[in-house]
C-alpha positions as CSV (number, residue, x, y, z in Angstrom):
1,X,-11.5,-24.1,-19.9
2,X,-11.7,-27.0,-17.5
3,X,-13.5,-27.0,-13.9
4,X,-10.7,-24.9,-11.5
5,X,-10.4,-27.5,-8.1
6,X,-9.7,-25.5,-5.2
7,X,-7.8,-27.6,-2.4
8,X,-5.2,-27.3,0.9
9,X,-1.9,-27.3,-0.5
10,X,0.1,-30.7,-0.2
11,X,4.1,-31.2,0.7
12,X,4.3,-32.8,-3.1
13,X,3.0,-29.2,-4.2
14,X,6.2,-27.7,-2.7
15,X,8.2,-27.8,-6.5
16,X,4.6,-26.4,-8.3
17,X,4.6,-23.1,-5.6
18,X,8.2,-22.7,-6.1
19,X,7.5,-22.3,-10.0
20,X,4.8,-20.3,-9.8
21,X,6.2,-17.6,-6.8
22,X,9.5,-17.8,-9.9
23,X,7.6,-16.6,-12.5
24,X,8.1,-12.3,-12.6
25,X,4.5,-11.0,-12.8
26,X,4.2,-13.2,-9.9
27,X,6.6,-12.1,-7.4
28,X,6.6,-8.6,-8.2
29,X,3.2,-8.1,-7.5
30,X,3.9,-9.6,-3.8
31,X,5.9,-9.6,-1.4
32,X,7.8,-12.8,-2.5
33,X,11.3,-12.5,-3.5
34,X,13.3,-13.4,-7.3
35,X,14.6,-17.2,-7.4
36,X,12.7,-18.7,-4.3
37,X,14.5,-22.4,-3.3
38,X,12.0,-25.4,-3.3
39,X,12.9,-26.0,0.6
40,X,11.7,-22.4,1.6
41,X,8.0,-24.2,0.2
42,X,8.8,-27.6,1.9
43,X,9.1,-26.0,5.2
44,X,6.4,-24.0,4.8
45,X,3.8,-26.9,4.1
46,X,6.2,-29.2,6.5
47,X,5.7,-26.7,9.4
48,X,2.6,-25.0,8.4
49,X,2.3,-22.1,11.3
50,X,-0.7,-22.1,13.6
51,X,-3.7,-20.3,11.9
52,X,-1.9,-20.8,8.8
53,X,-4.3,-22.2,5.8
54,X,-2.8,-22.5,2.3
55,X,-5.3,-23.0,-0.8
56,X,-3.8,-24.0,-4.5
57,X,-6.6,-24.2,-7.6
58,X,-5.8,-26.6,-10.0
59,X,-6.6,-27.1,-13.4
60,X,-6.6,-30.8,-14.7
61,X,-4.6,-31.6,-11.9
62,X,-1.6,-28.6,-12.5
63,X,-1.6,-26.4,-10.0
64,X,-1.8,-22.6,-11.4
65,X,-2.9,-20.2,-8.3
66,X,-2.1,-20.3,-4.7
67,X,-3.8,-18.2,-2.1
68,X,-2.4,-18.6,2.1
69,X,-5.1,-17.3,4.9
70,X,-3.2,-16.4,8.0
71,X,-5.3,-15.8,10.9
72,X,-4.2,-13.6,13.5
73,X,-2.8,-15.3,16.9
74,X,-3.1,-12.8,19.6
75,X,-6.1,-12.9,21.5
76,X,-7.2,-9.6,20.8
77,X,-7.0,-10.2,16.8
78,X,-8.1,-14.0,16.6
79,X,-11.4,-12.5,14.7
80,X,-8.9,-10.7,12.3
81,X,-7.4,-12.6,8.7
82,X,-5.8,-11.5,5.8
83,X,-3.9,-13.4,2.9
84,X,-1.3,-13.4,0.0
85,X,-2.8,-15.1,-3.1
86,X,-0.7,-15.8,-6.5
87,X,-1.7,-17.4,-9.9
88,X,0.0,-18.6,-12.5
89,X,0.8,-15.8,-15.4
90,X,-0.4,-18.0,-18.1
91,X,-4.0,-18.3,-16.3
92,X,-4.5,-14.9,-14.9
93,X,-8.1,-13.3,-16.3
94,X,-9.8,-16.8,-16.1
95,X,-11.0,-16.6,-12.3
96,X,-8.5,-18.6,-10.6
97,X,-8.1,-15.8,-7.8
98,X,-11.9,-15.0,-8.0
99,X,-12.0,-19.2,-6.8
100,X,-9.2,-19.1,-4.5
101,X,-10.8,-16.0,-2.5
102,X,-14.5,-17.6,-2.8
103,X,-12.9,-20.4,-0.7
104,X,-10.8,-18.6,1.3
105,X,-14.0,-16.6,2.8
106,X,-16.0,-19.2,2.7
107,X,-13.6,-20.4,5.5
108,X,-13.5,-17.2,7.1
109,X,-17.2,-16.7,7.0
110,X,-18.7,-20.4,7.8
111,X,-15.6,-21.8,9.8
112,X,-13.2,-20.2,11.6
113,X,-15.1,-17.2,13.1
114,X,-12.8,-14.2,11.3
115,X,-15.3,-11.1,11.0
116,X,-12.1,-9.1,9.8
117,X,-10.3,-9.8,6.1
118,X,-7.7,-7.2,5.8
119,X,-4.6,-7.1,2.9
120,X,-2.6,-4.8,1.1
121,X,-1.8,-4.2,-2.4
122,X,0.2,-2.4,-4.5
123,X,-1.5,0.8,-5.0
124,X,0.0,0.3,-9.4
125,X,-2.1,-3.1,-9.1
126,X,-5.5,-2.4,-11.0
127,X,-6.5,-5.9,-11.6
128,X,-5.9,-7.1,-8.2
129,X,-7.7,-4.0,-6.6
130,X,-10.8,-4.6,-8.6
131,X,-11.1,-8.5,-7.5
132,X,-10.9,-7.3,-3.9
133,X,-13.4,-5.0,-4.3
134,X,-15.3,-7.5,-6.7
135,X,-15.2,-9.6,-3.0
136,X,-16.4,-6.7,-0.8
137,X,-13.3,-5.4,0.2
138,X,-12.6,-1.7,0.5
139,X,-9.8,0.9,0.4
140,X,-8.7,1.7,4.2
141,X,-5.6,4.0,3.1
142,X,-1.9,4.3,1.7
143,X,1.6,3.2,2.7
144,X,3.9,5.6,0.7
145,X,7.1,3.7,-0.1
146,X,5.8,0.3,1.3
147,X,8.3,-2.3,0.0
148,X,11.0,-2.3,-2.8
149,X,10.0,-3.9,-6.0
150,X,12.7,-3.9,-9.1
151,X,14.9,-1.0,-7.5
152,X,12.1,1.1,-6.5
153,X,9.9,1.9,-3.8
154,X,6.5,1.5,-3.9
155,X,3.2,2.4,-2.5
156,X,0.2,-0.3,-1.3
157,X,-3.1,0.4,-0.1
158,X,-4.5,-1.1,3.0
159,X,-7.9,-2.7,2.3
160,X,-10.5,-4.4,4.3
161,X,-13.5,-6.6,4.6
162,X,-16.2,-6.8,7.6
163,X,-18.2,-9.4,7.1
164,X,-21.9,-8.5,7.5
165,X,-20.9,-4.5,7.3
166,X,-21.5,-3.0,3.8
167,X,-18.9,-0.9,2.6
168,X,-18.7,2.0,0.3
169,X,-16.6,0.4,-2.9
């Protein structure tokens, strides 16, 4: 397989993200909805939100995973990040989102002072669970009936990273 580039997203990248949050596997494992319009992703990288940094891998230049750091804004939470990430059904199992998280903590770790990496995930979501702890991250607890996905309610589990603070996996 060919080198995966990480890199900030670009406006021209709006129509690649709109295809990849389209694909099922893709938005049902997030909190994206079906049939997402193109202009929902050119506002997003038109009027990117303070704190906001979105990451896309590429593979010989087609873009196949997407991961968006928000750091928190209040005061009180500035130290405090967490993310959504997606890849492209047809490359997940290669390390697209082990590369996508590398760089996004990389950011947190040696740039932007967050000491706090916190997510959730759908509790059904074994392969995503074990990259997160592959990263360091740990189970803080359960959301019974979290968000609706296909008709049915579903849990997540809250996990968390601290940089510098080991945590029981």
């Amino acid at each position: 397989m060919s080198e995966i580039v990480i890199r900030h997203a670009e406006a021209a990248d709006a129509e690649a993200l709109q295809h990849l949050y389209a694909q099922v596997p893709v938005y049902s494992d997030t909190l994206q909805l079906p049939y997402p319009p193109s202009t929902l992703w050119e506002d997003r990288l038109a009027n990117a939100a303070p704190g906001r940094f979105a990451l896309v891998a590429c593979i010989d230049g087609k873009l196949v995973g997407n991961l968006t750091l928000m750091v928190e804004q209040p005061w009180r939470r500035r130290h405090v990040a967490t993310f959504g990430i997606g890849v492209d059904t047809q490359f997940q199992g290669r390390g697209v989102g082990s590369k996508l998280i590398e760089a996004a903590l990389e950011l947190c770790d040696k740039w932007l002072h967050v000491i706090r990496v916190e997510l959730t995930v759908y509790a059904d979501n074994e392969a995503a669970i074990g990259l997160y702890k592959k990263f360091g991250f740990s189970i803080e607890g359960l959301s019974p009936c979290y968000a609706m996905r296909d008709g049915e309610l579903v849990d997540t589990l809250h996990m968390g990273r601290i940089r510098g603070l080991r945590q029981a996996v």
